[in-house]
N, C-alpha and C positions, 0 to 999 in steps of 0.2 A: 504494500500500500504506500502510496508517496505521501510525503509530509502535505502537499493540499490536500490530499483525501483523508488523513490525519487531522487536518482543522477545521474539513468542512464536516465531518464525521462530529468532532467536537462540538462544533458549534451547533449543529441538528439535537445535539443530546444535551448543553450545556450553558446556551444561546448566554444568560441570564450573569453567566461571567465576565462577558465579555464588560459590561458596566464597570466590573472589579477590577479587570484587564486595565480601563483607560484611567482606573486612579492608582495603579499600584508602581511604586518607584518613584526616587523623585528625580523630578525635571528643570534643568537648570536653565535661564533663558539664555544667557551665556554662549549656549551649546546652539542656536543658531546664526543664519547667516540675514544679512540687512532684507535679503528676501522673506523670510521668514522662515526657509528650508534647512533642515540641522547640516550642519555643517562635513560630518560624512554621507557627500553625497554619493558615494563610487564605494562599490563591495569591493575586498578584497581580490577577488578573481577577476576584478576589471569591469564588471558588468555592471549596470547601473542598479543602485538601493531603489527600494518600495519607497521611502522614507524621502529619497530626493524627488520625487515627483506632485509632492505634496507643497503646494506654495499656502501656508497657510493662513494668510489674511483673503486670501481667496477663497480659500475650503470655507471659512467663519463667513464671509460675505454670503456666500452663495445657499449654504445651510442655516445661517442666522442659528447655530449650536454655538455655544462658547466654550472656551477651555477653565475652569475655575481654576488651575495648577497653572497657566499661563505658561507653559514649557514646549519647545520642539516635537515633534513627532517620535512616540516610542518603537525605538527598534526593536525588533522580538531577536533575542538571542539564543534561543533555544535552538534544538536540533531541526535542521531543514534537506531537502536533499540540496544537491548542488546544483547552482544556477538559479535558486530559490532562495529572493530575499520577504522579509514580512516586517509590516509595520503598522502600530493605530493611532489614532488620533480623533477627538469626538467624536469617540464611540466608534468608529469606522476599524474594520481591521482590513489593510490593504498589502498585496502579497503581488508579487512579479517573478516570474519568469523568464528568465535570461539566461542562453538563448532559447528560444522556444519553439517549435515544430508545429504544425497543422496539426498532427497525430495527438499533440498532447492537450489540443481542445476538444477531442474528442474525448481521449480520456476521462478527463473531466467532465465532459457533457454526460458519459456512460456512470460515471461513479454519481450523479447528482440523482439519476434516470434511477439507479441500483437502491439511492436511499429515499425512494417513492418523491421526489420534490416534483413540483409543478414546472417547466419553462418558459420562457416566452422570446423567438426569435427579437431582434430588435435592429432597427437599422439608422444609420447618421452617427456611429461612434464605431470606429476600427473597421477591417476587413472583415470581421464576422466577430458578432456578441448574443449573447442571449440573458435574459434577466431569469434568476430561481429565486424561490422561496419554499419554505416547508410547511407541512400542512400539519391539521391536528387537530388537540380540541382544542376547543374556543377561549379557556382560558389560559393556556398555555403560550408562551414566550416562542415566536417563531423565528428564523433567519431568514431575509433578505440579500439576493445577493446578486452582481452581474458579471461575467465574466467576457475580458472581448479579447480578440487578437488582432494585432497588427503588429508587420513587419514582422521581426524577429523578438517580440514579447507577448506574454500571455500576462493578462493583467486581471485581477478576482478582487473585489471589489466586496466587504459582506457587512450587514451592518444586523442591527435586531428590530423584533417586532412586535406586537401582538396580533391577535387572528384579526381585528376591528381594524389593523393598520396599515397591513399590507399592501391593498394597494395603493397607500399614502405614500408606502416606503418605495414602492417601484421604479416612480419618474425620479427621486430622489436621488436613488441609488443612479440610473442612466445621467442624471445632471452633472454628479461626483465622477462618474469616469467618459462622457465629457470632458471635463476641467483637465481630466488628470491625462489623456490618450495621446493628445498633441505631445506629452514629451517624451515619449517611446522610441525607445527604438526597433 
């Protein structure tokens, strides 16, 4: 199982951390750059971070969410496969792929299809994206999420929801990667 089918796995079962996710750690304002983007913006292996794609006086405009910690975008350090970086930010958990294959949107699409979620093709963001979410009962905490490709990146996009929200969260979530697709590679 690859580390996105590891978070989106998570997140279908655990949605409700993600809230915990974007207060835990602290965040120093320091650590970004006059853009608002943290200041590692390039992974190790050369490829570009989840984390620099995120300009975040834009994400806050566009969301009208705020950050109460007023800090950079959290990089997730944890285990990832390679060419996979992850990062959150108001509430958003945003994960890229680089480099990234046609095959491995499919993958994805099959691992989303495998954990019974809904799709929805989508078009005016990337080469090809589709928006999911998870289904369930009505009081239960769903995930929201879009995943698009273009170029040489696979970009997943996931945020939370409740069942009443969903499709509130849909154009929201296509807005945010929007925002974020133009700096792909």
């Amino acid at each position: 199982m690859t580390s996105t089918a590891r978070l989106t796995l998570g997140l279908l079962i655990v949605a409700p951390a993600i809230a915990a996710f974007s207060c835990a750690g602290e965040r120093k304002s320091s650590e970004r750059t006059s853009s608002g983007r943290p200041s590692a913006e390039v992974r190790p292996s050369g490829g570009p971070a989840a984390c620099a794609l995120i300009d975040t006086t834009a994400l806050k405009r566009l969301t009208g969410r705020t950050d109460p910690l007023e800090g950079p975008p959290r990089v997730y350090t944890g285990e990832l496969d390679p060419g996979v970086s992850r990062c959150e930010w108001l509430g958003y958990v945003v994960e890229l792929t680089f480099p990234a294959k046609r095959e491995d949107l499919q993958e994805m699409r099959a691992f989303h299809k495998d954990m019974s979620t809904k799709e929805q093709a989508v078009s005016g963001v990337g080469e090809e994206a589709y928006l999911w979410w998870t289904t369930g009962p009505k009081s239960a905490l769903h995930s929201v999420g879009i995943v698009v490709r273009e170029k040489s990146s696979l970009l997943n996009i996931m945020d939370v929801a409740t069942s009443d929200s969903i499709e509130i969260k849909k154009p929201g979530a296509l807005a945010v990667a929007k925002l974020l697709a133009p700096n792909l590679k």
